[in-house]
N, C-alpha and C positions, 0 to 999 in steps of 0.2 A: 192158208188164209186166201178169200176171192179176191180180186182184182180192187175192187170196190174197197175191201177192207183195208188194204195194202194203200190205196190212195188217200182212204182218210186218215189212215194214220203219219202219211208221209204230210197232208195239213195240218195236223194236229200237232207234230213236231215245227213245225214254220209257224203255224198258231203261236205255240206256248212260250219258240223261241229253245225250245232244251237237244242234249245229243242223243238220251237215248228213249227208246219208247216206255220204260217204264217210269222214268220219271216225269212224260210231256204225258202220264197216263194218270199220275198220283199227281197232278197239277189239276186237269179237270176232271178228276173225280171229285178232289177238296172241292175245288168252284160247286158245280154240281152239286155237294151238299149243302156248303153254305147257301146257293140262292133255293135249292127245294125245300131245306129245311127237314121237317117232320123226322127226326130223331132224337136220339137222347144225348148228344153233342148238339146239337143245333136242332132246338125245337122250333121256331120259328125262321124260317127262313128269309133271305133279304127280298125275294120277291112277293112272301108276305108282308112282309114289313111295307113293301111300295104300296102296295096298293092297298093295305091300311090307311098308310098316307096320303094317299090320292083320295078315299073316299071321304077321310075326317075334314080336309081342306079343300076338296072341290076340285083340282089340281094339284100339279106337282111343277117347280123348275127343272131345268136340265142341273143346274148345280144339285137338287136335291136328289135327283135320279141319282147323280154320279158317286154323292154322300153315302147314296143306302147300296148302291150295288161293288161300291168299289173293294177290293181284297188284296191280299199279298198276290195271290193266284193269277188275276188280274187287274188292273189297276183299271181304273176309271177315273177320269175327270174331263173337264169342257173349259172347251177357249174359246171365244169371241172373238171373232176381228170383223171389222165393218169395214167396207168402201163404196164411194162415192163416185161416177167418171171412170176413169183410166186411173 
C-alpha cells in the first residue's frame, strides 16, 4: 500500500469513527452507493434526488439538504444558533 493510501485510510477510519478497515470500508462504500445511486439496490441516488429537488423548487433549505442526504452510514442534520454582540 503507498504512503497516500495508508493515509487515507488511516482518515477514513477517524472519518467513519470504526476499528477496523474493513468495516470503516463497508461504511463508505454503502454511503457511496446510497448518494451515486444507479444500481439495482439503489436506483436513484440521494444526490439525484437533490437536485431533482432543487430544480422542481428553485432551491433547497439546509434542513432539506440534511433530509435527502442523511443515512445510518452517515448522519446528517443542521442546527442554528444565532448571536448578537458578545
Amino acid at each position: 500500500m503507498t504512503d497516500t493510501r495508508e493515509r487515507r485510510m488511516e482518515y477514513l477510519l477517524e472519518a467513519t469513527g470504526e476499528n477496523t478497515k474493513s468495516k470503516a470500508l463497508d461504511r463508505a462504500v454503502e454511503f457511496y452507493l446510497q448518494m451515486r445511486g444507479d444500481t439495482a439496490v439503489v436506483p436513484n441516488g440521494a444526490f439525484v434526488g437533490l437536485m431533482e429537488k432543487a430544480e422542481r423548487q428553485g432551491s433547497v433549505t439546509p434542513e432539506e439538504i440534511a433530509e435527502v442526504l442523511d443515512t445510518d452510514e452517515l448522519p446528517v442534520n443542521v442546527r442554528f444558533s444565532w448571536s448578537v454582540g458578545e
